[in-house]
N, C-alpha and C positions, 0 to 999 in steps of 0.2 A: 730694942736692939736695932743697931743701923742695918739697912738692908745694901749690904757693898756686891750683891750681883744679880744680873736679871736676866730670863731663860728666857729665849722668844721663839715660838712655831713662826713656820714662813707663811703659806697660803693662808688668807683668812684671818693672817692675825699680823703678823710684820709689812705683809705687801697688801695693794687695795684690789681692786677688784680687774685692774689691769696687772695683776704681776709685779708690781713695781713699787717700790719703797718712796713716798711721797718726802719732796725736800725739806718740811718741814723736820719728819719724824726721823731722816737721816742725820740733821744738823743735832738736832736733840742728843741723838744716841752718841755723837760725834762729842760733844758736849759731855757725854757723862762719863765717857772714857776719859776725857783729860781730866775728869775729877777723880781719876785712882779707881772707879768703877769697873765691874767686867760683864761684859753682855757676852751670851751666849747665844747662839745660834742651836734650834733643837730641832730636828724634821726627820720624817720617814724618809727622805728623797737621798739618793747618793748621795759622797762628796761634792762630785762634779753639779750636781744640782744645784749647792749649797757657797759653793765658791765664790761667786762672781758675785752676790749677795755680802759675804764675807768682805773679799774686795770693797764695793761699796763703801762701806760702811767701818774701811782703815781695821779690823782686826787685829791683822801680822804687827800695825803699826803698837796699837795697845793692847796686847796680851787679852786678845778672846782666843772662844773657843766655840770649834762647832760639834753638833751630835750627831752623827749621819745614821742613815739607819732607823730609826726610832731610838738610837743610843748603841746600838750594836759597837761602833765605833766613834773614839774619841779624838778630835784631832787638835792641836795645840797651835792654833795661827801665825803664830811669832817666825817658828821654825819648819813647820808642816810635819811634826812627828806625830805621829801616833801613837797613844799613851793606854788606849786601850781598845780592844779589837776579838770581840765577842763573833763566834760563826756557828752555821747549822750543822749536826754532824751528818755529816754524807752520806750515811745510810737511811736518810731518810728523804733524800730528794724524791728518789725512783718512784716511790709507794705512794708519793702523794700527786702527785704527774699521774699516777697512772687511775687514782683514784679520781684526779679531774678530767680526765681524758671521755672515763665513761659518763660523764655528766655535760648532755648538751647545752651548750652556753658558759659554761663555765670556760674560762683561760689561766693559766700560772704564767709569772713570769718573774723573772731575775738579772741581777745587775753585775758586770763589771765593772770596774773606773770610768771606763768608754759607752759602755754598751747596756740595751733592756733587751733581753732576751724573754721572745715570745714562745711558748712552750707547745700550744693546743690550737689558737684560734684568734687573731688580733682582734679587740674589739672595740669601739669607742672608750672605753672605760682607760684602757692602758694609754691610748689618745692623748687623753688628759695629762697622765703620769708623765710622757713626754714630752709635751708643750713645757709644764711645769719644768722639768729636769731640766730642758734643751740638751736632751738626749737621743737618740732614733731609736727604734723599737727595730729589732730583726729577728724576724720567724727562725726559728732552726726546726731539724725535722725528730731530733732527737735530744729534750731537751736536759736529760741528767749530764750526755756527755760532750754537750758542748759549754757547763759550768764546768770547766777544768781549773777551777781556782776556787779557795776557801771560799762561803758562799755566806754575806750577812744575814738574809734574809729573801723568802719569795713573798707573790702577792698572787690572792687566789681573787679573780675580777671578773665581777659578772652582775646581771641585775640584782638590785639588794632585794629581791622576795625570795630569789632565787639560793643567794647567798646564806641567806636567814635558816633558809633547810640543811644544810652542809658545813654548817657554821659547829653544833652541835657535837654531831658523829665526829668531825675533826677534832676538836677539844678532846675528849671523850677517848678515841684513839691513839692523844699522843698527852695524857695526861701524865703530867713528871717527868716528861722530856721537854716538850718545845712550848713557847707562848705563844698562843693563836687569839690574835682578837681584831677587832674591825677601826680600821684609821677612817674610811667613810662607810657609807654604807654599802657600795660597791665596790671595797676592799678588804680583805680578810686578811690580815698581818701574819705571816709564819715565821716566828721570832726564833731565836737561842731562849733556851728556857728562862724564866727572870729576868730576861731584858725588856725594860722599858724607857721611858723619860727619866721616871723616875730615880732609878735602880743607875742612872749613869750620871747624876748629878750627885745621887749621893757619892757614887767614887771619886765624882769630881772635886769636889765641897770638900771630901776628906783631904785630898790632896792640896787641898789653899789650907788648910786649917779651919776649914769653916764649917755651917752647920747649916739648917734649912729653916733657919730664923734668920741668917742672913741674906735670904734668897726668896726672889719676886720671880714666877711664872705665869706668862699671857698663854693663850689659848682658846681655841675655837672648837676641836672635833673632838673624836672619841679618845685618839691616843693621845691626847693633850690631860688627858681629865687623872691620869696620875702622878704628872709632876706638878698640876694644880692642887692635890688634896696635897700633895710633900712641902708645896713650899711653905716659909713663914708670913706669905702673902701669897695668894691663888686667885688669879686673874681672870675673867672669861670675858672676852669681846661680846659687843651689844648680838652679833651676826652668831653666835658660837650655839651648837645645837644644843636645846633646851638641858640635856641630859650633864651637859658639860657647866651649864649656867648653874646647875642644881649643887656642882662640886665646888663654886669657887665661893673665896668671901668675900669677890667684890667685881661689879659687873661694869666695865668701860664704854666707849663711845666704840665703833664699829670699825671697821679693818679701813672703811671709806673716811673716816671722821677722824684719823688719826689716834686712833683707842690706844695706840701704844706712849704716844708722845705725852699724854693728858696723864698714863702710870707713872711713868718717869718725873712729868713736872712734880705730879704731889705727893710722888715717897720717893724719890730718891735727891732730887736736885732744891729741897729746901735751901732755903739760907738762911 
């Protein structure tokens, strides 16, 4: 079965190790959109994070699509609709703020369109999140009600030993309501229940008429490793943590090496 679409994480897996989509594997990708193909765009990072990448790499032009969120939200690049738009329910901001508040080192934080809202404690870890997004990070002092807008997703950020303890009792506490799992190790994902990669390409896929035999996912970290086991190819970058390498059936050249360009040449752009 032809594989007519390909899902790509950003950090670690579409960009190298400076953030940036190397010209070769942009001309590629460019290349396989005028072939009637559709790349996807899949990351934990806002929209806004997600954009300018998009851009790049002419989307709007050829009917992609990005997954912001970890798939929380769908957004359609052509027209910038959003097709689908998964959120936390509100009653559960408070209790988990308040439950990281009492855990020193731990931080929560949350996104607008604009903004990361820092809940407890800035800390290098959210840092990162920022550079990544080119978003700023702003402490608030109160932070359920300064989310005054439907809310995708928080991130619980702190050393991974640390994380590792609270990772559990979190699970455990919001078991059959929210998805809580780790995108690094010094990030705890507090999802909409059933949201993942996965879970939003299948809505996706339904929507083209298509299946997950038709579909090629790259990937590197943790939240990567379920729309690697859904596709009908599952990708893992040379660089992709070992646990990620274990989920895919086929292991690429590194985020530095062009791992993605080398997918594309030899399953999708045959002649």
């Amino acid at each position: 079965m032809a594989y007519e679409v390909i899902a790509l994480d950003l950090d670690g897996t579409l960009t190298n190790s400076q953030k940036v989509i190397t010209e070769p594997t942009r001309r590629g990708l460019i290349e396989l959109q005028k072939s009637g193909k559709t790349v996807v765009l899949a990351s934990g990072r806002p929209i806004n994070g997600i954009v300018y990448l998009a851009e790049e790499l002419e989307l709007s032009r050829y009917g992609g699509y990005t997954l912001s969120f970890n798939g929380a939200r769908i957004t359609r690049c052509s027209d910038g609709a959003i097709i689908r738009n998964q959120t936390l329910p509100p009653e559960v901001i408070r209790p988990i703020w308040e439950y990281a508040k009492r855990i020193p080192g731990l931080d929560l934080i949350s996104y607008t369109d604009t903004e990361i809202f820092s809940g407890i404690q800035d800390n290098e870890f959210n840092q990162v999140e920022a550079r990544n997004c080119r978003i700023d990070i702003t402490p608030v002092e109160d932070f359920p009600s300064a989310l005054d807008c439907p809310v995708n997703k928080m991130i619980v950020s702190g050393e991974p030993a640390l994380l590792q303890t609270v990772a559990g009792p979190l699970q455990e506490a919001y078991r059959g309501r929210l998805s809580i799992y780790f995108s690094e190790p010094f990030y705890l994902e507090v999802m909409p229940l059933n949201v993942d990669k996965a879970a939003a390409l299948d809505f996706l896929l339904k929507t083209m008429g298509l299946t997950s035999e038709n579909l090629i996912c790259c990937g590197d970290s943790y939240n990567d490793i379920s729309m690697i086991e859904y596709a009908g190819l599952g990708v893992a970058m040379a660089n992709a943590q070992p646990v990620v390498k274990k989920s895919a059936d086929f292991i690429t050249a590194s985020n530095d090496e062009d791992g993605v360009l080398r997918v594309i040449e030899k399953y999708m752009m045959q002649t």
